[in-house]
C-alpha positions in Angstrom: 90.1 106.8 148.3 93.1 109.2 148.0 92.5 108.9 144.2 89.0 110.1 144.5 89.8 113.1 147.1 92.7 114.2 144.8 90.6 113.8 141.9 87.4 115.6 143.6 89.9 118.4 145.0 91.4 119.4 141.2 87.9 119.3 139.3 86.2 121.5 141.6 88.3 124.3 140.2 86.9 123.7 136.8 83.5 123.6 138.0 83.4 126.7 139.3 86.1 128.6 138.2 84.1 131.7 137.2 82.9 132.2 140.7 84.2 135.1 142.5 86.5 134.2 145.8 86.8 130.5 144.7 89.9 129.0 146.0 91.3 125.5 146.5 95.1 123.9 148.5 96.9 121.5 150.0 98.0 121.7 153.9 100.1 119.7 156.2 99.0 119.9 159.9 97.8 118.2 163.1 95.9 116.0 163.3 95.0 116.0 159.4 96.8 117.0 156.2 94.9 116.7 152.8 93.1 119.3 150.9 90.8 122.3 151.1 88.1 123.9 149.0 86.8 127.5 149.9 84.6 129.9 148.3 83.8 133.2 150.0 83.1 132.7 153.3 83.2 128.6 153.9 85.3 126.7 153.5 85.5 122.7 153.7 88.7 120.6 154.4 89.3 117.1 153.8 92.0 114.9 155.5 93.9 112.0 153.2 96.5 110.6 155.7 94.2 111.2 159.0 90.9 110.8 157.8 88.8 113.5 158.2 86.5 116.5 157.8 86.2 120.7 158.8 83.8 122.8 157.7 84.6 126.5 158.6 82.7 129.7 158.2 85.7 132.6 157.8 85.9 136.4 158.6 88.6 139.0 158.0 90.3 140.6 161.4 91.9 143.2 159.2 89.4 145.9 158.9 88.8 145.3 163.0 92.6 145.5 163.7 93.1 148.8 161.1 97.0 148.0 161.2 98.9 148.6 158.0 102.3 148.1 159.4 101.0 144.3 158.7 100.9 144.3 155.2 100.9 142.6 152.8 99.8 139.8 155.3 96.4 139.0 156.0 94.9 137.9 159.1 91.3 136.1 159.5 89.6 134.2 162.0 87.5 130.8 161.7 84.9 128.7 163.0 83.0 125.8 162.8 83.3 121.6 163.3 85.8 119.3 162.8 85.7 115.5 162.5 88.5 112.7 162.5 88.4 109.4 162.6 90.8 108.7 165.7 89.9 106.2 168.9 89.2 108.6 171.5 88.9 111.9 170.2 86.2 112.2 167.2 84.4 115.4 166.6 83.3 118.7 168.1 83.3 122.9 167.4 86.3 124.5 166.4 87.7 127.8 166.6 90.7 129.7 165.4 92.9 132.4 163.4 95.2 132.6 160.5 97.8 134.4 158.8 98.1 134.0 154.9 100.8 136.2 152.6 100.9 136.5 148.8 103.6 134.6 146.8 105.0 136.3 144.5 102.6 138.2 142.0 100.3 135.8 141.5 97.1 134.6 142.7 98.7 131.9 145.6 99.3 132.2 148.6 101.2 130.3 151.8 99.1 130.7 154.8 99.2 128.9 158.9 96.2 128.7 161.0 95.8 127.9 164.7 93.1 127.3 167.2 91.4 125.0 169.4 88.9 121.6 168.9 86.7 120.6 171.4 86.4 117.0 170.8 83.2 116.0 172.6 83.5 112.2 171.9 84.5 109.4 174.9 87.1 111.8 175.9 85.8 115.3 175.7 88.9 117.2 175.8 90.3 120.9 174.1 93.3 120.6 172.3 95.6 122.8 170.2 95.7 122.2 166.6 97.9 124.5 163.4 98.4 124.1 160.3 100.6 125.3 157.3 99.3 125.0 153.8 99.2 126.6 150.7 96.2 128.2 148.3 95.2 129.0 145.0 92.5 131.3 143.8 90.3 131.3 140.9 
């Protein structure tokens, strides 16, 4: 299964390099680390160690913040459901914000995200979930 993620994540770039805001990474966090696939504003995550699934609709804070004592980061806000295949605590919304910063000159960037999951499973609950990962555009 890892094979097929890994393989999935690293031909989608192929597929559609050409399109414009196309990117695709790797990120470590709680409770799933694996890979994610974005292109404009959605983006789609997959989890290899924790099984499991995000789908995200993204939007820039910066033009709403008008701070450029902040560059050259970035920061953006996020939405949408996450799933994970855990005992208690399955699915349900998300919502959150990042910070992402260019490495180097090129086209990647390191980036962390935090926010909260309302798992609505047996045990509905909120909890806090981050991440740290890193992305490549196209």
């Amino acid at each position: 299964m890892k094979r097929y993620l890994i393989g999935l994540a690293l031909l989608l770039p192929a597929m559609s390099a050409s399109s414009q805001g196309f990117s695709a990474g790797v990120f470590l966090g709680t409770p799933m680390s694996g890979v994610t696939v974005s292109q404009s504003a959605m983006r789609v995550s997959l989890g290899i160690e924790e099984k499991g699934a995000a789908i995200d609709g993204m939007w820039d804070l910066g033009p709403w913040l008008a701070r450029p004592e902040y560059l050259p980061l970035s920061l953006y806000g996020f939405g949408g459901f996450q799933w994970v295949d855990d005992s208690t605590h399955k699915w349900g919304p998300r919502a959150g914000v990042g910070v992402a910063t260019p490495m180097g000159r090129g086209n990647i960037e390191l980036y962390g995200e935090a926010g909260t999951v309302w798992y609505w499973q047996e045990d509905s609950a909120l909890k806090l979930e981050g991440s740290l990962g890193l992305r490549i555009y196209f």
